[in-house]
N, CA, C and O atoms as a CHARMM CRD file, in Angstrom:
* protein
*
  368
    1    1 UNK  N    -11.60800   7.13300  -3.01600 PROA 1      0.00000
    2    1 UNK  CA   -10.52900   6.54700  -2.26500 PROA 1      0.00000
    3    1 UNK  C    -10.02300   5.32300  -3.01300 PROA 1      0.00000
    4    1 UNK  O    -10.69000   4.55000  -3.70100 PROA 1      0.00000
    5    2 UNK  N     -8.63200   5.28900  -2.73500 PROA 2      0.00000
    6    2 UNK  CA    -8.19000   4.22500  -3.70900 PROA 2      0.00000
    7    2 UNK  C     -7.85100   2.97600  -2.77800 PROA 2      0.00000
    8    2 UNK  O     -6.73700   2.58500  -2.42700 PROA 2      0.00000
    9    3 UNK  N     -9.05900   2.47200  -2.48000 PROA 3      0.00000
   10    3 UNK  CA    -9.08700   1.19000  -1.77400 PROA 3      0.00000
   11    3 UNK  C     -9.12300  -0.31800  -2.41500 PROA 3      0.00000
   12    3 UNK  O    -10.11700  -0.46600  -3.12500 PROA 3      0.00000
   13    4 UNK  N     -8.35200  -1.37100  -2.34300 PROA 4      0.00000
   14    4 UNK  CA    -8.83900  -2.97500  -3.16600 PROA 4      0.00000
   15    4 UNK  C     -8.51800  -3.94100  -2.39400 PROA 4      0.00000
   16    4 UNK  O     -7.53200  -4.10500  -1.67600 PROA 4      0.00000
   17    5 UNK  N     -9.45400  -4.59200  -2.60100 PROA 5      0.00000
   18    5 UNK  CA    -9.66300  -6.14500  -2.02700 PROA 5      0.00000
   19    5 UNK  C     -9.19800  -6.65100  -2.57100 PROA 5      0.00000
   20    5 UNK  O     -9.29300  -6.09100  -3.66300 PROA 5      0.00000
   21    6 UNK  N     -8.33300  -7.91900  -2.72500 PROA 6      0.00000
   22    6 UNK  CA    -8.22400  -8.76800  -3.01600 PROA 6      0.00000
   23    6 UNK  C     -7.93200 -10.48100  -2.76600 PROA 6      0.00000
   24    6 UNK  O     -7.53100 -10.47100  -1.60200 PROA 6      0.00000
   25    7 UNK  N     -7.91900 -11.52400  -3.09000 PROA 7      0.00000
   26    7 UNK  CA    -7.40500 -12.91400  -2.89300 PROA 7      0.00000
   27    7 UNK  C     -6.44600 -12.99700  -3.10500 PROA 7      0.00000
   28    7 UNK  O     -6.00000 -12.52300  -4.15000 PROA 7      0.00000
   29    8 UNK  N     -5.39200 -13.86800  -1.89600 PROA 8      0.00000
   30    8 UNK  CA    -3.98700 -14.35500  -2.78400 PROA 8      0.00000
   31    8 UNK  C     -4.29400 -15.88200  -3.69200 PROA 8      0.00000
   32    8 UNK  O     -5.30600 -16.09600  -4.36100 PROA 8      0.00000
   33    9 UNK  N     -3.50600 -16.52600  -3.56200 PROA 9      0.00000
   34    9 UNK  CA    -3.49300 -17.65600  -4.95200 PROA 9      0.00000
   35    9 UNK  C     -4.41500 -18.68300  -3.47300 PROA 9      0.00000
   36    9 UNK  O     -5.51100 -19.23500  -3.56800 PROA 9      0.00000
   37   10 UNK  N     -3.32700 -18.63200  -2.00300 PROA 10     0.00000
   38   10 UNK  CA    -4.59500 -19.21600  -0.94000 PROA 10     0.00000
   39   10 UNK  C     -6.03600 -19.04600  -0.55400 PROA 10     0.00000
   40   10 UNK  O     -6.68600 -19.82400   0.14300 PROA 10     0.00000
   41   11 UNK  N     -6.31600 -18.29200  -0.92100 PROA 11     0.00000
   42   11 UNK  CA    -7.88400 -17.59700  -0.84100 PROA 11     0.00000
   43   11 UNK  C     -7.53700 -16.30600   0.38000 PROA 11     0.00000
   44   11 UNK  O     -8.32400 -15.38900   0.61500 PROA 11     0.00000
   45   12 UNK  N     -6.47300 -16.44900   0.91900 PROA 12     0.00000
   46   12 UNK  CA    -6.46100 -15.18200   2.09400 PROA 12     0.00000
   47   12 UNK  C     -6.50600 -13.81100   1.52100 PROA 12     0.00000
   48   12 UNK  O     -5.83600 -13.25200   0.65200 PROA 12     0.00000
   49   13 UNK  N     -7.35600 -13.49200   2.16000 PROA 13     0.00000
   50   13 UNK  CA    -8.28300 -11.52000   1.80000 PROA 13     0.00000
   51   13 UNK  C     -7.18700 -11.04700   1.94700 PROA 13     0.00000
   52   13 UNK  O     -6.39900 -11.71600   2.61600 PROA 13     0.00000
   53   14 UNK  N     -6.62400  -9.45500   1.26900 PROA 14     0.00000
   54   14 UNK  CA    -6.24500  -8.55400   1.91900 PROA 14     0.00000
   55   14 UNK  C     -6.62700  -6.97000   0.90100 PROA 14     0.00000
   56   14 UNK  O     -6.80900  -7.05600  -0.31400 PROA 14     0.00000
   57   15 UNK  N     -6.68400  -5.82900   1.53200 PROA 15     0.00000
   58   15 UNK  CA    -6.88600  -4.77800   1.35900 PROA 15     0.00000
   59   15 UNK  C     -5.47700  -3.89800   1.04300 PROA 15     0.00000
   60   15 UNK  O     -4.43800  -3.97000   1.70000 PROA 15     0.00000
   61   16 UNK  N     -5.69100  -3.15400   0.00600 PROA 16     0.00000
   62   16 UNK  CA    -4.83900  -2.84800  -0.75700 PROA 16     0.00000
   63   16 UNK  C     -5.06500  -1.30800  -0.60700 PROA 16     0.00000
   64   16 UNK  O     -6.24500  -0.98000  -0.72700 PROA 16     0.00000
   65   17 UNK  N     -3.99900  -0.09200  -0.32100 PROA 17     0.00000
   66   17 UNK  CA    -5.14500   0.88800  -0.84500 PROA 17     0.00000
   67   17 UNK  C     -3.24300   2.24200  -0.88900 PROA 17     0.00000
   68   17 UNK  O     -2.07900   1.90300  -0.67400 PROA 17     0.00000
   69   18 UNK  N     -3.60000   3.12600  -1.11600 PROA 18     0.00000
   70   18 UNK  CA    -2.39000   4.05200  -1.64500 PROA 18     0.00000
   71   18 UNK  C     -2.05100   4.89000  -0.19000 PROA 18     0.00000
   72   18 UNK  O     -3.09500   4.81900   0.45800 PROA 18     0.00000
   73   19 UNK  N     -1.18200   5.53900   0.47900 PROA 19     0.00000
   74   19 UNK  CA    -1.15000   5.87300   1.57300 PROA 19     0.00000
   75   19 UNK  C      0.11600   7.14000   1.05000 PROA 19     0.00000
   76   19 UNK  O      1.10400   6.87900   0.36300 PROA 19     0.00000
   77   20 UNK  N     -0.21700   8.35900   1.53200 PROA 20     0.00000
   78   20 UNK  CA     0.21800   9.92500   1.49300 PROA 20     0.00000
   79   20 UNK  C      0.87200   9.82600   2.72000 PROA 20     0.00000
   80   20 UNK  O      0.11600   9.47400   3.62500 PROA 20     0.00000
   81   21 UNK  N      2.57100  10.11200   3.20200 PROA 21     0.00000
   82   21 UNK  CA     2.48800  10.83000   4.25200 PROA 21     0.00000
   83   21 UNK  C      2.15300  11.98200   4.88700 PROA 21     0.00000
   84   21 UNK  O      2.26700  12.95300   4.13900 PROA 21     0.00000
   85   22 UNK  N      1.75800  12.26300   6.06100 PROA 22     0.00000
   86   22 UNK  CA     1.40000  13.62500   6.49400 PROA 22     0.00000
   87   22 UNK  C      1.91500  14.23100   7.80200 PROA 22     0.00000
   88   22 UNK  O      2.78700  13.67800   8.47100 PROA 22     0.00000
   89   23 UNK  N      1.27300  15.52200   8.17600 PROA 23     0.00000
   90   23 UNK  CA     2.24900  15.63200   9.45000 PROA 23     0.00000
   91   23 UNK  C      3.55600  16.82000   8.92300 PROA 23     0.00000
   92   23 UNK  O      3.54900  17.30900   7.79300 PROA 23     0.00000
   93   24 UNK  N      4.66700  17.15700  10.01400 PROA 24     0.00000
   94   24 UNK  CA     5.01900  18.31300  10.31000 PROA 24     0.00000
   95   24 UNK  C      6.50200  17.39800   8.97600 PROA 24     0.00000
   96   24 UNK  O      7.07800  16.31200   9.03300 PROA 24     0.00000
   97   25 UNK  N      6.55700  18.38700   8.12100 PROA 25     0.00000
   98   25 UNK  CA     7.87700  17.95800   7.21200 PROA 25     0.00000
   99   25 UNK  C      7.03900  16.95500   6.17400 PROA 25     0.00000
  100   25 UNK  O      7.87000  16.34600   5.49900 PROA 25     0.00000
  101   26 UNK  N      6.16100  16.70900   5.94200 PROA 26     0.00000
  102   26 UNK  CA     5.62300  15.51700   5.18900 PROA 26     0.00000
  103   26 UNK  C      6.06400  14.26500   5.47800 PROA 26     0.00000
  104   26 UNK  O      6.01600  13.58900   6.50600 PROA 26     0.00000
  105   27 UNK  N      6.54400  14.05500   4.28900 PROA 27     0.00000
  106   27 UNK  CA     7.45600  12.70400   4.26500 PROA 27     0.00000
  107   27 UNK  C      8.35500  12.91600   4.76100 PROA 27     0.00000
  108   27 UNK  O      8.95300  11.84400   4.66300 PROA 27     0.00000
  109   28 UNK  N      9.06100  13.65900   5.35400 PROA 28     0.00000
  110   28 UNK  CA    11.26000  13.53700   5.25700 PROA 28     0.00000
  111   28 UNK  C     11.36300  12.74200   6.55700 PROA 28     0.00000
  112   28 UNK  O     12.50100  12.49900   6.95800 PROA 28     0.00000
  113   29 UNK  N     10.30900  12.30300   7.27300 PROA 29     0.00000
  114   29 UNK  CA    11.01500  11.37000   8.62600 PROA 29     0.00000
  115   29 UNK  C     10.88800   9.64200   7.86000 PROA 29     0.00000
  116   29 UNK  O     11.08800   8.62500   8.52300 PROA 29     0.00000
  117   30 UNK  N     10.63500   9.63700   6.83200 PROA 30     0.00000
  118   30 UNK  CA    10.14100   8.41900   6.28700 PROA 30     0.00000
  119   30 UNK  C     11.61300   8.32000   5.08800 PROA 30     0.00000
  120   30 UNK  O     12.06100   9.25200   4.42100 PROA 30     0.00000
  121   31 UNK  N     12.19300   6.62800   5.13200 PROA 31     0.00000
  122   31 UNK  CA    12.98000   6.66400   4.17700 PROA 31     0.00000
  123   31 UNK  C     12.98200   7.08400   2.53100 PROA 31     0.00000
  124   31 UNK  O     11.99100   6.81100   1.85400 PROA 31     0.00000
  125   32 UNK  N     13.82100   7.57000   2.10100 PROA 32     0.00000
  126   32 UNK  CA    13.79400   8.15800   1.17000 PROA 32     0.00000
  127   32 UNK  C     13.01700   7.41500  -0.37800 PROA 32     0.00000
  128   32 UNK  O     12.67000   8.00500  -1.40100 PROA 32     0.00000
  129   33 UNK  N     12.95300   6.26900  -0.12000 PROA 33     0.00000
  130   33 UNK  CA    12.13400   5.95000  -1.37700 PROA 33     0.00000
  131   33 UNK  C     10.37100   5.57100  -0.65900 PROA 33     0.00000
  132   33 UNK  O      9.57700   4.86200  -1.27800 PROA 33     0.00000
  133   34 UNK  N     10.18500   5.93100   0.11600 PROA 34     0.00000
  134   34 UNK  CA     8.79500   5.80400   0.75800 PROA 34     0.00000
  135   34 UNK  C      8.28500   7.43000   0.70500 PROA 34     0.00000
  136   34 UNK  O      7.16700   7.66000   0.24500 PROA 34     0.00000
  137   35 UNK  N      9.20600   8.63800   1.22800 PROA 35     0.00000
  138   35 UNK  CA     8.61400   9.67400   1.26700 PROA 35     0.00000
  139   35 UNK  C      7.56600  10.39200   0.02700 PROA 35     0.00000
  140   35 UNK  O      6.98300  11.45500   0.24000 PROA 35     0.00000
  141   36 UNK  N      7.44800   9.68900  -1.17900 PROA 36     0.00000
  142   36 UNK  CA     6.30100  10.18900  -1.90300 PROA 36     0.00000
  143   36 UNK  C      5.02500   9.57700  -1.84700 PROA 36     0.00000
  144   36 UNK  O      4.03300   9.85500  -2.51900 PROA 36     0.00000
  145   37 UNK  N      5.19600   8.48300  -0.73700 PROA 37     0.00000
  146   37 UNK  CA     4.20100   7.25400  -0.58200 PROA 37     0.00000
  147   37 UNK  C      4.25800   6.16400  -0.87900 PROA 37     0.00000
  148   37 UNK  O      5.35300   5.79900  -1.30700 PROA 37     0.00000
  149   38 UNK  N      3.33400   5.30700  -0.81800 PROA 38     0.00000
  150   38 UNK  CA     3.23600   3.82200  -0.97300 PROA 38     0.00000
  151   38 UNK  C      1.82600   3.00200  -1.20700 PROA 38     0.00000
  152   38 UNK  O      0.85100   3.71700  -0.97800 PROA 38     0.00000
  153   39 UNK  N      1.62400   2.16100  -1.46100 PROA 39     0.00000
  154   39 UNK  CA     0.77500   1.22500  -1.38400 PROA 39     0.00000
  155   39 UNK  C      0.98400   0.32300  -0.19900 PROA 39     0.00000
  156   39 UNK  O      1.87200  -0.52200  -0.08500 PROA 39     0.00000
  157   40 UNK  N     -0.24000   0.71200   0.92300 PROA 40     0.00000
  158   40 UNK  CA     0.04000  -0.77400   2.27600 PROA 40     0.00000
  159   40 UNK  C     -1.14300  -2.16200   1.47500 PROA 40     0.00000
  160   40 UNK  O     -2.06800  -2.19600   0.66400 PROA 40     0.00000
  161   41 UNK  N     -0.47800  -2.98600   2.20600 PROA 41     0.00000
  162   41 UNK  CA    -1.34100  -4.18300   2.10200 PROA 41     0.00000
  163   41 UNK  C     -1.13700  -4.99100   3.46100 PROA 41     0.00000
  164   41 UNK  O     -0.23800  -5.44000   4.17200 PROA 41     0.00000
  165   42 UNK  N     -2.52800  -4.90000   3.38400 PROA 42     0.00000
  166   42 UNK  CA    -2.64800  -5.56400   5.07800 PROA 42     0.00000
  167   42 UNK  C     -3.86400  -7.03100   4.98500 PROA 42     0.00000
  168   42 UNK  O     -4.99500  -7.13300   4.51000 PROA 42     0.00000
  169   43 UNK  N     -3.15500  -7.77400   5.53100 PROA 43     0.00000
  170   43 UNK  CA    -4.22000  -9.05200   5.64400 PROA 43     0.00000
  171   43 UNK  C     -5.47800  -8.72100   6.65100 PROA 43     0.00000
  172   43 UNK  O     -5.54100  -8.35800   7.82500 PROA 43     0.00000
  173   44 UNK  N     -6.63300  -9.07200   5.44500 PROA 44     0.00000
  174   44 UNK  CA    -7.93600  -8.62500   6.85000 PROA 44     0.00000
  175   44 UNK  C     -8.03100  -9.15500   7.68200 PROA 44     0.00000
  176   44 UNK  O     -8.45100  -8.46600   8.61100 PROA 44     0.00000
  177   45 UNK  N     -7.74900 -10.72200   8.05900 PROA 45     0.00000
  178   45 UNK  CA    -7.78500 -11.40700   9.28800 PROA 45     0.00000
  179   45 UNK  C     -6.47000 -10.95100  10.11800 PROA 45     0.00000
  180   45 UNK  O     -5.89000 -11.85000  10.72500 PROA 45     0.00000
  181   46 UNK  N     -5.99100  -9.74800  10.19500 PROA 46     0.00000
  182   46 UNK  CA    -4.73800  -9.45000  11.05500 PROA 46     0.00000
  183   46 UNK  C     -3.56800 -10.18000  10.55400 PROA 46     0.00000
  184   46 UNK  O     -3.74600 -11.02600   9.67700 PROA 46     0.00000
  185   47 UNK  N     -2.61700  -9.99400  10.92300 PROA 47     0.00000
  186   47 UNK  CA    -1.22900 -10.30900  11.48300 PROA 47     0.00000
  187   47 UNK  C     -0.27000 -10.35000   9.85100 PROA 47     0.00000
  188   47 UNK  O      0.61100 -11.06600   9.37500 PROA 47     0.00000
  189   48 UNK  N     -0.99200  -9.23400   9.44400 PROA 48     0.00000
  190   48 UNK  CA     0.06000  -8.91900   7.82900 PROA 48     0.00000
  191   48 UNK  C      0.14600  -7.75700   7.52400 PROA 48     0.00000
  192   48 UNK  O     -0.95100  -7.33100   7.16300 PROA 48     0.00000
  193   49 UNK  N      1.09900  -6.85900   7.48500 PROA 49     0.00000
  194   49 UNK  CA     1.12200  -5.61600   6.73000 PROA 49     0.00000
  195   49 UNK  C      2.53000  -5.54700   6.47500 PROA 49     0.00000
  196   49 UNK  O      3.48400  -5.83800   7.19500 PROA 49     0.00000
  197   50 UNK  N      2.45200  -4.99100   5.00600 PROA 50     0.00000
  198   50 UNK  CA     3.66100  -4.92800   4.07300 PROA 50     0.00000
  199   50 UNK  C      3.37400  -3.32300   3.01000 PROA 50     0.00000
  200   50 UNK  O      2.24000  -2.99800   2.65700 PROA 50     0.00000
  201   51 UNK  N      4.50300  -2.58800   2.68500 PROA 51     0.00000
  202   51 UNK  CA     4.38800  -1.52800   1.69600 PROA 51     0.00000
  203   51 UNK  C      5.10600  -1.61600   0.80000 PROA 51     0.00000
  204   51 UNK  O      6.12200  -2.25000   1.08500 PROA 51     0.00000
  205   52 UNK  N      5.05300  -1.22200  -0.31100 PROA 52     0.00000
  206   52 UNK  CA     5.54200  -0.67000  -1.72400 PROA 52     0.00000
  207   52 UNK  C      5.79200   0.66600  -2.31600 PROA 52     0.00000
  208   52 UNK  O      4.78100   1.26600  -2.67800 PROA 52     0.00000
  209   53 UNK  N      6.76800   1.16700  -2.46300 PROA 53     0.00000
  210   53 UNK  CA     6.56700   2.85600  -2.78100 PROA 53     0.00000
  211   53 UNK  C      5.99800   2.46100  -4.13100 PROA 53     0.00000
  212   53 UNK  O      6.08200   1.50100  -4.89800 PROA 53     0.00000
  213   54 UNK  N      5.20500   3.97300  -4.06000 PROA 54     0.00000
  214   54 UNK  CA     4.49100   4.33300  -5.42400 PROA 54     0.00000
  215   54 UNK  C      5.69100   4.15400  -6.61900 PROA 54     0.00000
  216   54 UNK  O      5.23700   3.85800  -7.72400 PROA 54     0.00000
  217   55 UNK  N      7.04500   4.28700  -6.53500 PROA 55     0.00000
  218   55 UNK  CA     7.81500   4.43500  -7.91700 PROA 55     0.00000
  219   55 UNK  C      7.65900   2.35800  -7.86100 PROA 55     0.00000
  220   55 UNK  O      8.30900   1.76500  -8.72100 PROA 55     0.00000
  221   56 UNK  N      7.41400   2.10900  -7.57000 PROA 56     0.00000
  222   56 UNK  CA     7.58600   0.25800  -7.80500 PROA 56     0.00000
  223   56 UNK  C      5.90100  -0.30100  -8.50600 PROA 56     0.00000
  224   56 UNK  O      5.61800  -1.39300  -8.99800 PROA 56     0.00000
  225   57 UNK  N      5.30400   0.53000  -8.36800 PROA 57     0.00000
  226   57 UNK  CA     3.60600  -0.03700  -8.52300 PROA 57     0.00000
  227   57 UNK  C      3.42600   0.75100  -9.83600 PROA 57     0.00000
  228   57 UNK  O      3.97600   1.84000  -9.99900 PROA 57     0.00000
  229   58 UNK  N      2.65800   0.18500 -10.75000 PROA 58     0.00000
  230   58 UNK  CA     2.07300   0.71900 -11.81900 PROA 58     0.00000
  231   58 UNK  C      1.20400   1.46100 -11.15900 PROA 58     0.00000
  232   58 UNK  O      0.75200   1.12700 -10.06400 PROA 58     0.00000
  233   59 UNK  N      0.83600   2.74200 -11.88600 PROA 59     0.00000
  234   59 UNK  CA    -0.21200   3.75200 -11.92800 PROA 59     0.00000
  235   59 UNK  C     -1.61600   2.82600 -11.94600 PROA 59     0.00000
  236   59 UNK  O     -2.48800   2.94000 -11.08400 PROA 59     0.00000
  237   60 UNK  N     -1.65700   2.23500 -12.66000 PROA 60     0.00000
  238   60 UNK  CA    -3.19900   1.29700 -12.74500 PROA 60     0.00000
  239   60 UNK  C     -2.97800   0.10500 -11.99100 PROA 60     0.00000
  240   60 UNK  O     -3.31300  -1.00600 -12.40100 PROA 60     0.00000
  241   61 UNK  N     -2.27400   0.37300 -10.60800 PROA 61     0.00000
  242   61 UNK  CA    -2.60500  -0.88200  -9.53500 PROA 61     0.00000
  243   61 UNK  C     -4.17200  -1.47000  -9.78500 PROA 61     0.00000
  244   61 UNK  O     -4.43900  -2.45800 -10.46900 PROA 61     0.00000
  245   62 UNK  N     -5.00600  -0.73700  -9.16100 PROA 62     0.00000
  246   62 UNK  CA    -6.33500  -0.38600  -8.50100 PROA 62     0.00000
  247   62 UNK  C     -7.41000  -1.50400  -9.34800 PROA 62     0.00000
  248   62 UNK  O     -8.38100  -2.10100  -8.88300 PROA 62     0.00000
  249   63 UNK  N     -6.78500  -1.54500 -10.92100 PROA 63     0.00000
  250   63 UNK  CA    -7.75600  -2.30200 -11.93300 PROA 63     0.00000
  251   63 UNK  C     -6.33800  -3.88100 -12.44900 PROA 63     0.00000
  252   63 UNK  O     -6.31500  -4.63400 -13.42200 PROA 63     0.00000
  253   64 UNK  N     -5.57600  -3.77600 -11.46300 PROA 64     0.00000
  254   64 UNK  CA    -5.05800  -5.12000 -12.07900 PROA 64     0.00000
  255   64 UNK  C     -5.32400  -6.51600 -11.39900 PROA 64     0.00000
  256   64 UNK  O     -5.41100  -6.64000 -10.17800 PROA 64     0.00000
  257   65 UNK  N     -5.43200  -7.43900 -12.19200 PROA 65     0.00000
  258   65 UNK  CA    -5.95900  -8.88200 -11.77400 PROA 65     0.00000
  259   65 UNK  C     -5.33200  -8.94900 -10.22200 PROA 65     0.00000
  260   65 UNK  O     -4.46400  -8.22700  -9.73000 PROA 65     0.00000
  261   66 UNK  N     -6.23200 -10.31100  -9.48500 PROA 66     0.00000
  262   66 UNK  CA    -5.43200 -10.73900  -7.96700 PROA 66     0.00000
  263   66 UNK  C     -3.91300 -10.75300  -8.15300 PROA 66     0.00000
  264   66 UNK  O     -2.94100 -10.15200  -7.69500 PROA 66     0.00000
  265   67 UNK  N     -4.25600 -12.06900  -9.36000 PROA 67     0.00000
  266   67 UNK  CA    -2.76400 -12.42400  -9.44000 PROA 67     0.00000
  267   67 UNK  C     -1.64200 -11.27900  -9.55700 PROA 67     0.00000
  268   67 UNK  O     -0.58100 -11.48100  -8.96600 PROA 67     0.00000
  269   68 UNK  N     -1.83900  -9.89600 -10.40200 PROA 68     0.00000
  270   68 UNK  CA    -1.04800  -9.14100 -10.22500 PROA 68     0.00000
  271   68 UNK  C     -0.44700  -8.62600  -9.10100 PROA 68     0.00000
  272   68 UNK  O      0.73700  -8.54800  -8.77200 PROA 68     0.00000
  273   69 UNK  N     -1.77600  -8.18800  -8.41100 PROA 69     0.00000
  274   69 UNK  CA    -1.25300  -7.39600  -7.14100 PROA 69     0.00000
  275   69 UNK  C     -1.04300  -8.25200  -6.25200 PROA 69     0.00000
  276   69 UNK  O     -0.92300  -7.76800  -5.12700 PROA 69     0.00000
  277   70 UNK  N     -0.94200  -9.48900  -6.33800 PROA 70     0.00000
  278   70 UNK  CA    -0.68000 -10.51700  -5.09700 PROA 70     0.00000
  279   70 UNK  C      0.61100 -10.43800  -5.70500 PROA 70     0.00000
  280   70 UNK  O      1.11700  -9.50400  -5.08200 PROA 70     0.00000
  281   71 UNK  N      1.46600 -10.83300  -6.53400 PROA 71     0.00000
  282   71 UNK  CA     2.73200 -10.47500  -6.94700 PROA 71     0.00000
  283   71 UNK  C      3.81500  -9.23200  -6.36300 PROA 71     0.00000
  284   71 UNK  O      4.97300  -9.28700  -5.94900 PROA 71     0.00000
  285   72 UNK  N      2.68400  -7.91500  -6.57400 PROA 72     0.00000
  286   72 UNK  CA     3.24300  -6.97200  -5.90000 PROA 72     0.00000
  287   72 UNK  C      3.40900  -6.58200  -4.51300 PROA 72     0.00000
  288   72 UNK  O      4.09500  -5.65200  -4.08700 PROA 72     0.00000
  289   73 UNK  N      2.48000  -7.65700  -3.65900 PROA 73     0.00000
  290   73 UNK  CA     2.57400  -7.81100  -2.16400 PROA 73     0.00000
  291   73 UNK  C      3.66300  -8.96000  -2.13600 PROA 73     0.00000
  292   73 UNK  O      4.26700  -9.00800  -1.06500 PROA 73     0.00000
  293   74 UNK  N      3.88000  -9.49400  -2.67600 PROA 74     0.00000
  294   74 UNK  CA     4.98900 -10.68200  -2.32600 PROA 74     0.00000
  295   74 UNK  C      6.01600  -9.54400  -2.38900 PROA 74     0.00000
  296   74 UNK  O      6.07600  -9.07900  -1.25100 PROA 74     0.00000
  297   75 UNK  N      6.62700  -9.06300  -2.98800 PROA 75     0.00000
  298   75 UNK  CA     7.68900  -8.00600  -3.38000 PROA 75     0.00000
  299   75 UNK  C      7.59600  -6.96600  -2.08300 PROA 75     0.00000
  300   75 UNK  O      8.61000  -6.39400  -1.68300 PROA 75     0.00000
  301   76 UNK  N      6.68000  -6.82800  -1.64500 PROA 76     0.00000
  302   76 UNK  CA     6.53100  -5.36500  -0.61300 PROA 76     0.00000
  303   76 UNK  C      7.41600  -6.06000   0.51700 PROA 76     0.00000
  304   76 UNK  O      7.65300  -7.25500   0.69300 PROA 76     0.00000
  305   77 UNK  N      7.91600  -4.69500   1.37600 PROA 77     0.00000
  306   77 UNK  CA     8.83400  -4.78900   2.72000 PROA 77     0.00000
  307   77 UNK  C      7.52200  -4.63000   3.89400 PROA 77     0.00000
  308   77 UNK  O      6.54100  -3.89100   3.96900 PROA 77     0.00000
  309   78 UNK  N      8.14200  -5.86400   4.83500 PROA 78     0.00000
  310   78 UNK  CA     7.37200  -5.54400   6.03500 PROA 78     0.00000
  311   78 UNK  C      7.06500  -4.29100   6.52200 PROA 78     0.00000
  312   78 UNK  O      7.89600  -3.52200   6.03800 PROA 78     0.00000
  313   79 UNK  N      5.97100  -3.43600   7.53600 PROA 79     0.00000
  314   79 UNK  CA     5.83600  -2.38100   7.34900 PROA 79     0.00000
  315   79 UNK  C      4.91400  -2.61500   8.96800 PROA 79     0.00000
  316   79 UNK  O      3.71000  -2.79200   9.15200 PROA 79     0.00000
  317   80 UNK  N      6.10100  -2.52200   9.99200 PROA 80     0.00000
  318   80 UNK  CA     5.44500  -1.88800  11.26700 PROA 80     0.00000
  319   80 UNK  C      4.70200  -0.45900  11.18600 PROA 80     0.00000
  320   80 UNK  O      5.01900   0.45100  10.42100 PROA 80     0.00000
  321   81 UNK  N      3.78300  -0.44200  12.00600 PROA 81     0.00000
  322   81 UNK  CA     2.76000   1.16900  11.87200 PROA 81     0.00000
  323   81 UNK  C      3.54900   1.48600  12.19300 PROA 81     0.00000
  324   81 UNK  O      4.25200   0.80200  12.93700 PROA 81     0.00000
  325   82 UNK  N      3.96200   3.03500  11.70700 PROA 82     0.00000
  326   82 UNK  CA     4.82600   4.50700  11.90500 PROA 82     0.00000
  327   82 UNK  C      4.07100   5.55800  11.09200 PROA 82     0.00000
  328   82 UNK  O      3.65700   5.51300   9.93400 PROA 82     0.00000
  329   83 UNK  N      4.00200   6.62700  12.12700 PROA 83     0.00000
  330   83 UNK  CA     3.86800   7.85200  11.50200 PROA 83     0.00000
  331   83 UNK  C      2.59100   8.12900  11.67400 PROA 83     0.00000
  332   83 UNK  O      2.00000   7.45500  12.51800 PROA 83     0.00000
  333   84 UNK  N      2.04000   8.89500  11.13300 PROA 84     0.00000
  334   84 UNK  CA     0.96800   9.50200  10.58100 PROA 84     0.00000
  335   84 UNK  C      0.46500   9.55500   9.09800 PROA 84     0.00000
  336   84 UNK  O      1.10500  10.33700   8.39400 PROA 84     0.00000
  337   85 UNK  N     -0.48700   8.92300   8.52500 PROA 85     0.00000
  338   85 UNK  CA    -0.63200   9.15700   6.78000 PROA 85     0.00000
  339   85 UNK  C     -2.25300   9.03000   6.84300 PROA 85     0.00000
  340   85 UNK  O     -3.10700   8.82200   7.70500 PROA 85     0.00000
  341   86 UNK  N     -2.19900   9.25400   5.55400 PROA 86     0.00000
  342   86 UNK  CA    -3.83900   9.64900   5.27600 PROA 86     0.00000
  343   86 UNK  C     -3.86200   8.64400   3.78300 PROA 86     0.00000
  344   86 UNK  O     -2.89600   8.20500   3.15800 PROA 86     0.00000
  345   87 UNK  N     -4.72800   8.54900   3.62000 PROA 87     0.00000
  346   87 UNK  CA    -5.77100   7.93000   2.42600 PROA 87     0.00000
  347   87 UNK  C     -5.48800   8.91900   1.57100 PROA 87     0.00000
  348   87 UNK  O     -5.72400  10.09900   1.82700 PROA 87     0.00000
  349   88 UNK  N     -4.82200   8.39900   0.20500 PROA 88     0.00000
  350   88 UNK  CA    -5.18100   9.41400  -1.07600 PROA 88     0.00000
  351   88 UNK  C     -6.40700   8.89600  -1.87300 PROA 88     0.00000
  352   88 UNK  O     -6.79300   7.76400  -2.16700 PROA 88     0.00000
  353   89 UNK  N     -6.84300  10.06100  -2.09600 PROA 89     0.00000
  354   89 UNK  CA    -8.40400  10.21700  -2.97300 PROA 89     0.00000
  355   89 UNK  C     -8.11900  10.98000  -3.81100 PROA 89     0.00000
  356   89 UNK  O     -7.67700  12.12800  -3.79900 PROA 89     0.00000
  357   90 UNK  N     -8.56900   9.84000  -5.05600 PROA 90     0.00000
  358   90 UNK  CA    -8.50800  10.94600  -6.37800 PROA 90     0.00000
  359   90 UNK  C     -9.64900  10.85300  -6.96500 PROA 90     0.00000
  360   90 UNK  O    -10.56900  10.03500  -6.96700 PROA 90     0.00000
  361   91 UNK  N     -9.32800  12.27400  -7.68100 PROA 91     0.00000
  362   91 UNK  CA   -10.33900  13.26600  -7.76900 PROA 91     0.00000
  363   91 UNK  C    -11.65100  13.39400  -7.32600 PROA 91     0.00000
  364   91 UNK  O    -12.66400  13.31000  -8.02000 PROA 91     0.00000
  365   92 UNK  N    -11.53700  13.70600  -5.53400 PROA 92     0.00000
  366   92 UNK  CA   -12.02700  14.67000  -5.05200 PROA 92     0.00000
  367   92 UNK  C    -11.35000  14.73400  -4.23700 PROA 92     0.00000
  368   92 UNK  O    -11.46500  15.63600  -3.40800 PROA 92     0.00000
């Protein structure tokens, strides 16, 4: 599972991880640059969640410094829960 922790530059935690839509049509109820997926990032102490479609994130999110991916959460759009999605896991 492609899950990451990380620190922002404040010390605040958040969890990082790749998100598949799923469900009847896949993606097509989801706007058009989200329907191949995204990266959520959600603050662990609550009251933060933001996404990124996969075409905006490097392929090697998963191994880049805080500072990177705290960069790429500054950039992400707020992201009320919708839908249905699952956890992508690679390879298995």
């Amino acid at each position: 599972m492609a899950l990451r922790t990380f620190s922002d530059k404040d010390g605040v935690r958040w969890n990082a991880w790749h998100v598949i839509p799923s469900g009847l049509g896949g993606g097509s109820s989801y706007p058009s640059r989200f329907r191949d997926g995204w990266v959520c990032f959600e603050r662990l102490t609550g009251g933060g969640r933001c996404r990124l479609p996969l075409s905006e994130i490097p392929d090697d999110w998963e191994s880049l410094p805080d500072e990177r991916l705290d960069l790429l959460r500054k950039i992400a759009e707020s992201n009320p829960a919708t839908g249905t999605v699952e956890m992508h896991r690679r390879g298995g």
